[in-house]
Wavefront OBJ file of the C-alpha trace (Angstrom):
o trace
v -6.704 -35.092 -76.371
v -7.354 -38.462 -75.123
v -4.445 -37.600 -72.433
v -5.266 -34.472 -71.334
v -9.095 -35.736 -70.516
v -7.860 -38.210 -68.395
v -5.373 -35.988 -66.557
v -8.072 -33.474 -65.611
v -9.993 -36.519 -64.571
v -7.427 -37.842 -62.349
v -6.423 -34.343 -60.542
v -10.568 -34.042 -60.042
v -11.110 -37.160 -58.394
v -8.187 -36.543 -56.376
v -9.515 -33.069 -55.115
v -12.493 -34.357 -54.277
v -10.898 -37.433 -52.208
v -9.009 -34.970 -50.115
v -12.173 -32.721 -49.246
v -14.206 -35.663 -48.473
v -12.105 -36.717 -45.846
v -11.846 -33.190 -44.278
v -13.207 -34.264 -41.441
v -10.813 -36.242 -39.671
v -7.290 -34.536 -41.103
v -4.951 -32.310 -39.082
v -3.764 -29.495 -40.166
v -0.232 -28.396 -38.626
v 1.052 -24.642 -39.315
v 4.184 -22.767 -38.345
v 4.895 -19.227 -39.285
v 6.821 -16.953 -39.341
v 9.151 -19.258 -41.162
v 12.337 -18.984 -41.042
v 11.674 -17.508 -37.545
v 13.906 -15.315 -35.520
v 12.297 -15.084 -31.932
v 8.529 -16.008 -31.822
v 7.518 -18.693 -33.682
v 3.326 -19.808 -33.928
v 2.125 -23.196 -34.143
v -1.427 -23.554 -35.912
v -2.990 -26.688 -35.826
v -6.658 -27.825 -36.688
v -7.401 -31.415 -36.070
v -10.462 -33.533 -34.844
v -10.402 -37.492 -34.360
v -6.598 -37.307 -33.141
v -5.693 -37.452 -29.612
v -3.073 -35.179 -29.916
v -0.657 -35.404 -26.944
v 1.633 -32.561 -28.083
v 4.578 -31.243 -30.405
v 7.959 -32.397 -30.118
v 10.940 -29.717 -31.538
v 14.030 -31.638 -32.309
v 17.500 -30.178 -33.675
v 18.933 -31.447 -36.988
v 21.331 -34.669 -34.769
v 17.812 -35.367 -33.589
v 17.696 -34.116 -29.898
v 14.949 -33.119 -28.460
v 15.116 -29.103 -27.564
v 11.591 -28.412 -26.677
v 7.915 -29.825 -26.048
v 4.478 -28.194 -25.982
v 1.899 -30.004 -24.208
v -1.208 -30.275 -26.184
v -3.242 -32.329 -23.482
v -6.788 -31.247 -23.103
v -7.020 -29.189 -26.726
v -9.291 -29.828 -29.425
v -9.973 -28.393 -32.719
v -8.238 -25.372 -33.106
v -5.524 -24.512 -31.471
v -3.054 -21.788 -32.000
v 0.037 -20.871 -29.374
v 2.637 -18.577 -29.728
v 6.190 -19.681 -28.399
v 9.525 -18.123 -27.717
v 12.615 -19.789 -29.469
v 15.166 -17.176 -28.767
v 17.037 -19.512 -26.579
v 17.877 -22.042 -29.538
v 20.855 -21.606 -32.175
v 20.333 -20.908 -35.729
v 19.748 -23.558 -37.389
v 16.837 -26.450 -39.030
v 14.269 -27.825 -36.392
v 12.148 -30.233 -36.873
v 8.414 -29.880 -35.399
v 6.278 -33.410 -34.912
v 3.027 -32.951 -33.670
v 2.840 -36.058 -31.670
v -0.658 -38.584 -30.731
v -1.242 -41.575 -29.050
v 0.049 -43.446 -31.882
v 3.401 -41.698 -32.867
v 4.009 -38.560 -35.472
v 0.677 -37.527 -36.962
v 2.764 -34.904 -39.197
v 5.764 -33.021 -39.059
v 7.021 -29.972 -40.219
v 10.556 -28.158 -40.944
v 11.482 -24.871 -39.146
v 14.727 -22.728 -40.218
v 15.839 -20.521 -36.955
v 17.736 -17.385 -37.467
v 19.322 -15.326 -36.030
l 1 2 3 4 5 6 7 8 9 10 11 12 13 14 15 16 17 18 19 20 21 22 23 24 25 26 27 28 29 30 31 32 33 34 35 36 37 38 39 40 41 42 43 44 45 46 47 48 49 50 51 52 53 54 55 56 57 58 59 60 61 62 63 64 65 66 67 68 69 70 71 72 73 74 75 76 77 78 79 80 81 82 83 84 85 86 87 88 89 90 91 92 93 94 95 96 97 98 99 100 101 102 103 104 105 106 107 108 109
């Protein structure tokens, strides 16, 4: 009983860590995903200067990058990825300071 007290405990305080520091998190969203054509990139952030997001293929080159210059808060763009081959992407979203999150895509098609 002792156990399961101080599990509950634990995942409580936790919860309550993350939503206190709501405030200055980012929030980084891609759907459809696995895309075939049109992919959407949501992101919700404040206290970042967020310079953009960088789309790189699974050997690590670069195939794409959205300037996010100028944005704030939310921000939600909808891109064309026809062009690429099927296949894993990876999505940084990109600051001042280097990768502020990233975020797997799966192309098909």
């Amino acid at each position: 009983m002792k156990k399961i007290v101080t599990i509950i405990l634990l995942t409580f305080g936790i919860g309550f860590g993350v939503f206190a520091q709501s405030d200055t998190t980012t929030s980084f969203h891609i759907s459809p995903n696995p895309v075939e054509n049109d992919v959407t990139f949501r992101i919700n952030y404040s206290n970042k200067d967020i310079r953009g997001i960088r789309i790189y293929d699974m050997i690590g080159k670069e195939v794409a990058y959205i300037d996010l210059m100028g944005k704030t808060g939310f921000t939600s763009m909808t891109i064309d990825i026809s062009s690429l081959r099927t296949g894993i992407y990876f999505c940084n979203l990109y600051s001042d300071k280097g990768i502020i999150e990233s975020r797997k895509m799966i192309k098909n098609k």
